[in-house]
Structure formats: structure tokens, C-alpha cells
C-alpha positions in Angstrom: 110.9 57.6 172.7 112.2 55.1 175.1 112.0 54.9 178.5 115.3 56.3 179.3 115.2 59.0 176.9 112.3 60.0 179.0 113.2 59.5 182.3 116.5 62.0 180.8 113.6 64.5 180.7 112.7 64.9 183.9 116.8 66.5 184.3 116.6 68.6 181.7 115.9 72.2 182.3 117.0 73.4 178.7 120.0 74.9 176.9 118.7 78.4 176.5 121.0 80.4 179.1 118.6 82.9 181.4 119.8 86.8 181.2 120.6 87.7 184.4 118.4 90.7 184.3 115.6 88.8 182.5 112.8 89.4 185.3 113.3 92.8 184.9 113.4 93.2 181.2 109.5 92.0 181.1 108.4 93.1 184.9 110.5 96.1 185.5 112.3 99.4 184.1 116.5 98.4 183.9 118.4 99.4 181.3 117.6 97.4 178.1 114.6 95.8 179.5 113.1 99.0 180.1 111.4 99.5 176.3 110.0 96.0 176.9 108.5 96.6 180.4 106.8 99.8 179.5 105.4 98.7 176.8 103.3 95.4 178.6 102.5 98.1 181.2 101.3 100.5 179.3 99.1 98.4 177.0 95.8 100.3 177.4 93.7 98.6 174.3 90.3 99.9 173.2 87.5 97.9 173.1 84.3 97.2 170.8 82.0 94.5 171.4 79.9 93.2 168.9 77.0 91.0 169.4 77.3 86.9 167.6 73.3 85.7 166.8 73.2 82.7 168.6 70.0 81.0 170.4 71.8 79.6 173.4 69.6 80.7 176.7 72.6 79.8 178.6 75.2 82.0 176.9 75.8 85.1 175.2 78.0 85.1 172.3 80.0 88.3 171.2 82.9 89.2 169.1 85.6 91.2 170.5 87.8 93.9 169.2 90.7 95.2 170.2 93.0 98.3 169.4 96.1 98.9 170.7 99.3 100.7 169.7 98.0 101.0 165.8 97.3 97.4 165.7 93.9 95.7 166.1 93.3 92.1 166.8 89.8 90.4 167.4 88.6 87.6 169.9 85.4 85.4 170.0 83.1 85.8 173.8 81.3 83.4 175.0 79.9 84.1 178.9 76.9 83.0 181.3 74.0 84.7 180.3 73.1 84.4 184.6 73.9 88.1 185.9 77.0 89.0 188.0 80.7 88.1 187.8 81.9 85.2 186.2 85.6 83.1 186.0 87.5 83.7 183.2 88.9 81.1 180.7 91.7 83.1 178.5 91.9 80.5 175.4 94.9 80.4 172.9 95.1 78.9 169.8 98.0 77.2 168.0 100.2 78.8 165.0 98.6 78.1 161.5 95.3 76.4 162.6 91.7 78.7 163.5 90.8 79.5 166.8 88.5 76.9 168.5 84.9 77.0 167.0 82.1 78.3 169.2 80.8 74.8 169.8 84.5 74.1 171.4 84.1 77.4 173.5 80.7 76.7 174.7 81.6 74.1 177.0 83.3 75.9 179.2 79.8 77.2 180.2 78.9 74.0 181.8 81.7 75.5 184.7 80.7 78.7 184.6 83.4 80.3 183.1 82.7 82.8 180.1 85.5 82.5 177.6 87.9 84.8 176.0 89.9 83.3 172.9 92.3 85.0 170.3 91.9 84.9 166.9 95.5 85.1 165.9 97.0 85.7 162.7 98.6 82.8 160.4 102.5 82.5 160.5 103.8 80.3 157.6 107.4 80.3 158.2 109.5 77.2 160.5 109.6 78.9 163.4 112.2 76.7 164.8 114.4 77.4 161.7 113.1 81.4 161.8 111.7 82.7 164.9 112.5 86.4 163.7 110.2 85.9 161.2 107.5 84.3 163.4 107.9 87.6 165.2 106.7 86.1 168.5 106.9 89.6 170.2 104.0 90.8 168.4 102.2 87.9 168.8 102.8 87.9 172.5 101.7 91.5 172.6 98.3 90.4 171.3 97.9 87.9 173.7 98.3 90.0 176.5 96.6 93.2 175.1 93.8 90.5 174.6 94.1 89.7 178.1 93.9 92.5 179.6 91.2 93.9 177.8 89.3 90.7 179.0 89.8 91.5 182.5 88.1 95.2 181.7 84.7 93.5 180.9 82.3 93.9 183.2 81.1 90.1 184.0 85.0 89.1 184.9 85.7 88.0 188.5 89.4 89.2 187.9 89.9 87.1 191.4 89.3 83.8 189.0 91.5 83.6 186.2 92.6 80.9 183.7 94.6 80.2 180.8 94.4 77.2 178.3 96.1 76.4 174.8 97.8 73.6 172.3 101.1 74.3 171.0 102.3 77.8 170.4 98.8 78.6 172.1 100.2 76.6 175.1 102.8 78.6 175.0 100.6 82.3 175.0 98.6 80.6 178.0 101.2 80.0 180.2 102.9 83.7 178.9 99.8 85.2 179.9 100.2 83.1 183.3 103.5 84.2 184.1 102.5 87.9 183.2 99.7 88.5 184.5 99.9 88.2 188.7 95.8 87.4 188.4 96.5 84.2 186.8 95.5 81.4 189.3 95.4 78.2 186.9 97.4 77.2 182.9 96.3 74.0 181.3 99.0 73.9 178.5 99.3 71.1 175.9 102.7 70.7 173.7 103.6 74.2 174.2 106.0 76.2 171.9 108.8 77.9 172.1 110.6 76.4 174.0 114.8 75.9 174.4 115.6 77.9 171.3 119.7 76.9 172.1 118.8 73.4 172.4 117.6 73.1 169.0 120.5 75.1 168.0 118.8 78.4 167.6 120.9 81.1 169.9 120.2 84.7 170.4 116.2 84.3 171.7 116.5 84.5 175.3 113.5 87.0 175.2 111.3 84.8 174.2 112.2 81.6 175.0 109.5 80.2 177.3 111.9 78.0 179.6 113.1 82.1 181.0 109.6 82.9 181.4 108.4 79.7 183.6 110.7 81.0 186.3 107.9 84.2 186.7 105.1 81.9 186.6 103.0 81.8 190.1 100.0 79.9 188.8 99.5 76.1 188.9 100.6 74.7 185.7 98.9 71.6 184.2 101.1 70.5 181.0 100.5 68.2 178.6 103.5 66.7 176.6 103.0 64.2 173.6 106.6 62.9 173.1 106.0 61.7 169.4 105.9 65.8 168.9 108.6 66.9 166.5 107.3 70.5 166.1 107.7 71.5 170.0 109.7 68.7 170.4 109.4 66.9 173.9 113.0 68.2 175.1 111.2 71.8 174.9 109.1 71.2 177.4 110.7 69.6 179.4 112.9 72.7 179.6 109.8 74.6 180.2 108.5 72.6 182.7 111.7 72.2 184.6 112.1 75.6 185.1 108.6 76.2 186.8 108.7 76.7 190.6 105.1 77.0 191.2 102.4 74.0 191.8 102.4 71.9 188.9 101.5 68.9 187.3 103.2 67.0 184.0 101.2 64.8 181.8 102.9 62.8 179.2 101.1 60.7 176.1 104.3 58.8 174.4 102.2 57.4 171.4 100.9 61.0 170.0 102.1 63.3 168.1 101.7 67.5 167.8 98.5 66.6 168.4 95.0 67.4 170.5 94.3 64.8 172.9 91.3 64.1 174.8 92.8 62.4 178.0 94.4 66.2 178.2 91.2 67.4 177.7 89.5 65.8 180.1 92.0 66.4 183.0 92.1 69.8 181.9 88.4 70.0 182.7 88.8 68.8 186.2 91.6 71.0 186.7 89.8 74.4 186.1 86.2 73.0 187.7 89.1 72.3 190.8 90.2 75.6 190.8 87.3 77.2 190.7 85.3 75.4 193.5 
């Protein structure tokens, strides 16, 4: 990408158009919208708790599962073994790779968060190509039935609240961010979806991320690798555009769709930040 392609991203705020009613069709009852706003606000999901045998005198380790609607999804738990109320890190991962392994989790312990990630299910289609197969609304109803049954444990301070993912897990991180008004701090890296008319894919304004950072009120730290092809760079820009709240871009022009540990490293400083 050169370096006027990417200065043309800091004016570009996407393609998808924003229905004018689109705050209300996720936040509030009005007309259409309504089905979609009950249904976030009435997610009430049941949940089990199993115990993960590890020897870590520092952390307990639990599985986590969840039933809402009919439909039950699972989590891994990692949280400070020290009594009392801890931050919460809410972790996504991305489409078509496993959720982070416990060793990945466990660091977050050095901040004192205790850590709450999905373990969401495979999608093998393009999702560019065929979002209505991807069906992203199921799989942001997960994320946020997920969510809120993290907040229902007993150890969460639900005043201290974060959100981290890569790719379409960046993009459930800063959904549960813009949903969620307990949501102080999103560290996203290459998130997806994003701009579904700019890559010639109309018809998705519902969940096109680019209309959802305009709800966001958290700080946003995002990460953009502009070698990406798979949530290509003019994405997120769109996405990041559109946020009005505190927010910080980061952009690594030699990697692709990709983890990257100078992101990882600022994201850590970001949350310990927040939570001092």
C-alpha cells in the first residue's frame, strides 16, 4: 500500500449507507428494529460452570456454559484466585481459527483481570462473498449472550470492563463495546465486517460494523495491518472513521491478516491504563 493510498484512508468513512433508524433497531423498540432490540434485551442466558484442573496458585480456571434461546455456546474462565471483584477482559476469537489457548489467557492475570473468551463455532464459507451464510446475527448473539452472562459472575467489577479480538473477533469486541454501555476500553486488531457496499456486497446494513461504531462510547484501540486482504484495510478504515468516542489507530503496512505483537504489546498497556 503506498503512502497515498493510505493517507486516502484516514477520509474514508465507508460505502455502507447508515439506516436512518439504525440506533434504534439494536437499542430501542421502532418499527422493524423492534424484533432485534427485544431480542439483545431480553437475552437472559443460563449458566453452568465447570471447574478446568489446573495448578496455577494464582488463577482459577473454569469452563463456561451458556444457554439461551435453545442454543448453547461454551467459554473458557480464567480469574484471580485473590478474593473480591475483579476487571473483566471479554476475549473474541477470529472466524475459522480456536479460541486463544489457556496459556494465551493467563496473562491477563499479571493485570488482574479474569478472562472471559468465546469458543465460537467454525464458519467455512467467504464471508465477504456470503455473509448470509456466515450468519453473523447468530454469531453476534453469542457474543453478547456470552457477555452478559460474564457480567452475572460473581468476581466481575461490572464498573471495569474490556473487550479484545483479531479479525472477526475484533469485530465481536468492539460489538460487545458498542452494546454494552459497561464497556470502558476495545483493543481490536483487523476487525471484520466491515463496509459490506464497498466491497460490493449491498443489503447488510445490520451488521455492517462501520453503523455500529457510531454507538460505541468506549475508547477504541485498533490495530490495522494494511497487507490484509481478508478485512481489507479500506474496512477499517470505515470502521474507524465512523467512531466518535476516544480512540487510537495503529497501522503495521508490512503484515498481513495476521497477529502482531507490537499490537499486543500496546494493547497491554492500554488495558493496564485503563484499569489504574
Amino acid at each position: 500500500m503506498t503512502a497515498n493510498e493510505i493517507e486516502a484512508l484516514n477520509g474514508y468513512d465507508g460505502a455502507t449507507p447508515i439506516p436512518e433508524d439504525f440506533a434504534a433497531f439494536w437499542q430501542a423498540p421502532a418499527g422493524f428494529a423492534q424484533a432485534w432490540a427485544e431480542t439483545v434485551a431480553a437475552l437472559q442466558p443460563e449458566v453452568q460452570l465447570a471447574p478446568v484442573p489446573f495448578a496455577n496458585p494464582f488463577g482459577v480456571y473454569e469452563q463456561l456454559t451458556v444457554t439461551y434461546q435453545g442454543r448453547t455456546v461454551t467459554a473458557r474462565v480464567i480469574r484471580p484466585a485473590a478474593a473480591g471483584r475483579h476487571p473483566l477482559l471479554l476475549m473474541y476469537h477470529d472466524l475459522n481459527r480456536s479460541v486463544h489457548g489457556w496459556h494465551h489467557m493467563t496473562r491477563f492475570l499479571a493485570l488482574g483481570f479474569g478472562t472471559v473468551a468465546l469458543e465460537a463455532e467454525p464458519c467455512k464459507v467467504d464471508w465477504q462473498a456470503k455473509p448470509a451464510q456466515a450468519d453473523f446475527h447468530t454469531r453476534y448473539l453469542d457474543a453478547l449472550a456470552v457477555a452478559k452472562a460474564a457480567l452475572t459472575l460473581p468476581w466481575v467489577d461490572a464498573d471495569c470492563v474490556c473487550t479484545f479480538g483479531e479479525g472477526f473477533g475484533g469485530g465481536l469486541a468492539l460489538l460487545a463495546a458498542c452494546l454494552l454501555p459497561g464497556v470502558k476500553r476495545c483493543a481490536a486488531l483487523n476487525p471484520l465486517p466491515g463496509d459490506f457496499s464497498g466491497l460490493g456486497v449491498p443489503g447488510c446494513e445490520d451488521i455492517d460494523l462501520a453503523n455500529f461504531a457510531l454507538l460505541c462510547r468506549a475508547e477504541v484501540l485498533l490495530g490495522s495491518c494494511l497487507m490484509d486482504t481478508y478485512a481489507p484495510p479500506q474496512g477499517q478504515a470505515a470502521i474507524y472513521n465512523r467512531l466518535t468516542c476516544p480512540k487510537q489507530w495503529k497501522l503495521y503496512p508490512k503484515y498481513i491478516h495476521e497477529r502482531v505483537n507490537f499490537f499486543e504489546n500496546q494493547m497491554l498497556c492500554f488495558f493496564k491504563d485503563g484499569i489504574v
